[in-house]
C-alpha positions as CSV (number, residue, x, y, z in Angstrom):
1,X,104.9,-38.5,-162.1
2,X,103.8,-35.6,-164.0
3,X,100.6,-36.3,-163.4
4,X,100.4,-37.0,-159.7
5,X,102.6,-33.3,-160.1
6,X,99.1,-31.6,-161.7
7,X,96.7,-33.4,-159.5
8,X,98.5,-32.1,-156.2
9,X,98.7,-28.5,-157.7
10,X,95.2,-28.3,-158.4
11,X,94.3,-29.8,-155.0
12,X,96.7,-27.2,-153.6
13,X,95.0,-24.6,-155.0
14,X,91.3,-25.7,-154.6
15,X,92.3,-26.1,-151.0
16,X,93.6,-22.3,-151.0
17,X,91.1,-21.2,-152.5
18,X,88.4,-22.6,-150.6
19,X,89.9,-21.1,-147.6
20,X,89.9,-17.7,-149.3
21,X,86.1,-17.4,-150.0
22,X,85.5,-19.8,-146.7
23,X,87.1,-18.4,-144.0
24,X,87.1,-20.6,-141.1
25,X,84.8,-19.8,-138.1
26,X,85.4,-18.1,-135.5
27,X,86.1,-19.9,-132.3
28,X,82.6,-20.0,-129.9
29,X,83.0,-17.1,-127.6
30,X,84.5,-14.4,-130.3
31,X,81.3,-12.3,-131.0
32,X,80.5,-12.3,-127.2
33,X,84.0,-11.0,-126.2
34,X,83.7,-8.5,-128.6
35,X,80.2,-7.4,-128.0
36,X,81.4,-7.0,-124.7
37,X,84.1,-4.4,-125.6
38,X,82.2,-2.9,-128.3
39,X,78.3,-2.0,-126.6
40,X,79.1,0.3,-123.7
41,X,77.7,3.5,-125.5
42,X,73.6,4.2,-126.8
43,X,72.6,2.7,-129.4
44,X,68.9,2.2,-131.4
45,X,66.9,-0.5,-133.3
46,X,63.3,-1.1,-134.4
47,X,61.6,-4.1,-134.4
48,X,58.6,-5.0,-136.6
49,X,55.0,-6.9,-136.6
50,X,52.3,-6.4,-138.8
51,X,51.5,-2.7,-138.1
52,X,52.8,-2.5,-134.8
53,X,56.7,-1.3,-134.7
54,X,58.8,-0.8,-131.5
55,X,61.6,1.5,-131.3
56,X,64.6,1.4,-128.5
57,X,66.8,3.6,-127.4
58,X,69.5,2.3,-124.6
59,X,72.6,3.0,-123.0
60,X,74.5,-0.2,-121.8
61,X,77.2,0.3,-119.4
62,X,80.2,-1.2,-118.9
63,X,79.3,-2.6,-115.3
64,X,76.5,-5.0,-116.8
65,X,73.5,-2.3,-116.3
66,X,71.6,-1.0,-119.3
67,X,68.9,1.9,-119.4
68,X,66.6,3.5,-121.9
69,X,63.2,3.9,-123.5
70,X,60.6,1.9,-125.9
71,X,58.6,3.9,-128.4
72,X,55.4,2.2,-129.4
73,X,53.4,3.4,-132.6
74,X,50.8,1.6,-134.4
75,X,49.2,2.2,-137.7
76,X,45.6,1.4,-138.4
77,X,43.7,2.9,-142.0
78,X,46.2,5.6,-142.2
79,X,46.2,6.6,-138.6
80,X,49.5,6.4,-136.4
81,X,48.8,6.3,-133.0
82,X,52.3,6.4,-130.9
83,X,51.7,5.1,-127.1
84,X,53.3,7.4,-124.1
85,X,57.1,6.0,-123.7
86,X,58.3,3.1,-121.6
87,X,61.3,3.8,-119.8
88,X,63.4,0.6,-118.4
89,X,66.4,-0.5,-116.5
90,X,68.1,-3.4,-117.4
91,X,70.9,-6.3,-116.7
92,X,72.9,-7.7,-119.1
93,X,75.5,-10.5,-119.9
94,X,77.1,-12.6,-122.3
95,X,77.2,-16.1,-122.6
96,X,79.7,-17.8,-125.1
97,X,77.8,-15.9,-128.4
98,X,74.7,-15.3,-126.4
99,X,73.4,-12.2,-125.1
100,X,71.5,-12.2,-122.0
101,X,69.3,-9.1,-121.2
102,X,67.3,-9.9,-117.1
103,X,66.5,-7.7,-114.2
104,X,64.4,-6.0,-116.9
105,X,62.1,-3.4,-114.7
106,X,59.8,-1.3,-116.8
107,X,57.8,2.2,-116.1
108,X,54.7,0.3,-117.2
109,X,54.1,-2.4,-114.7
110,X,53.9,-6.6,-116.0
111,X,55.5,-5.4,-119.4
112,X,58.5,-8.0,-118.4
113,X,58.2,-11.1,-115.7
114,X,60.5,-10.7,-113.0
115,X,62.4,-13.9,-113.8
116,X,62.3,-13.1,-117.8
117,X,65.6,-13.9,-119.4
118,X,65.9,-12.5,-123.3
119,X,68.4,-14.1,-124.9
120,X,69.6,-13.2,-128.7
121,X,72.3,-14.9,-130.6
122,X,75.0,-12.5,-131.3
123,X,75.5,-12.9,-135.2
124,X,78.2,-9.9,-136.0
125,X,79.3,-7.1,-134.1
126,X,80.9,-4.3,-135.5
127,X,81.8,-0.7,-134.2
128,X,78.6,0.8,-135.3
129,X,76.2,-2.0,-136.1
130,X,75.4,-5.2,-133.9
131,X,73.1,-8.1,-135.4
132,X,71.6,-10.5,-133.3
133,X,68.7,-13.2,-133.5
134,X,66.3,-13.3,-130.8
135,X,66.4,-16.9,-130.0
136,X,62.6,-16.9,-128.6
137,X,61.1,-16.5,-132.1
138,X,63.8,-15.7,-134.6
139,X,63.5,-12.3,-135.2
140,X,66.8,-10.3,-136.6
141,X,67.3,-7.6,-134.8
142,X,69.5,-4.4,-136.0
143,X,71.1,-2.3,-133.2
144,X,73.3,1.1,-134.5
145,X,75.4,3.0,-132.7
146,X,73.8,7.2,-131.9
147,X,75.7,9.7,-132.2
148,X,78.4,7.8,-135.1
149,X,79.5,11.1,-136.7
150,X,83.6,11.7,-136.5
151,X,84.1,7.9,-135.0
């Protein structure tokens, strides 16, 4: 009896403790409906090939409609060469855990098809800081809230 007594203790606590450094997930859905509440404001991110890096600035509203710039630079031998800005208006929506960016319409004409839908897998979404993975080719993508001083 004593024995069957330590055997259930220590499965008690392995199963406690599991569930301390294992939290379970969050249901399907939780990091869209708190994107949603969290992204109306301007935020910025940088993404990255080779020597080519984009930077964006945009404002999404609360209605579903997004606006804001690109910034284009490329380095070649020690040379930057930054490209004249590309402001865009945008859609967006959220799907379960997915984010969905369309309607995308560019001041650079053919930059973005028409019918394009982006789509990025939410991955956490804090205050100040949303992660995502673009699910076209993987890419992590890092968006942070402007103008975080006092919040």
């Amino acid at each position: 009896m004593n024995r069957l007594i330590t055997y259930l203790s220590w499965l008690a606590i392995a199963a406690f403790t599991s569930c301390a450094i294992n939290p379970p997930p969050e249901p399907a859905g939780h990091l869209g409906a708190l994107y949603k509440t969290t992204v109306p404001g301007t935020w910025t991110g940088t993404l990255k090939w080779d020597d080519t890096s984009i930077q964006m600035t945009k404002l999404y509203r609360p209605d579903g409609t997004a606006s804001g710039v690109l910034l284009i630079k490329k380095s070649q031998g020690g040379v930057s060469i930054v490209m004249p800005e590309i402001r865009f208006q945008s859609r967006w929506r959220v799907v379960g855990d997915i984010l969905e960016t369309y309607d995308v319409r560019a001041s650079v004409p053919g930059i973005f098809k028409p019918s394009e839908v982006i789509r990025d897998q939410l991955i956490s979404v804090e205050a100040n800081r949303i992660v995502a993975r673009a699910m076209n080719d993987g890419q992590i993508q890092v968006l942070e809230r402007v103008g975080t001083s006092g919040r």
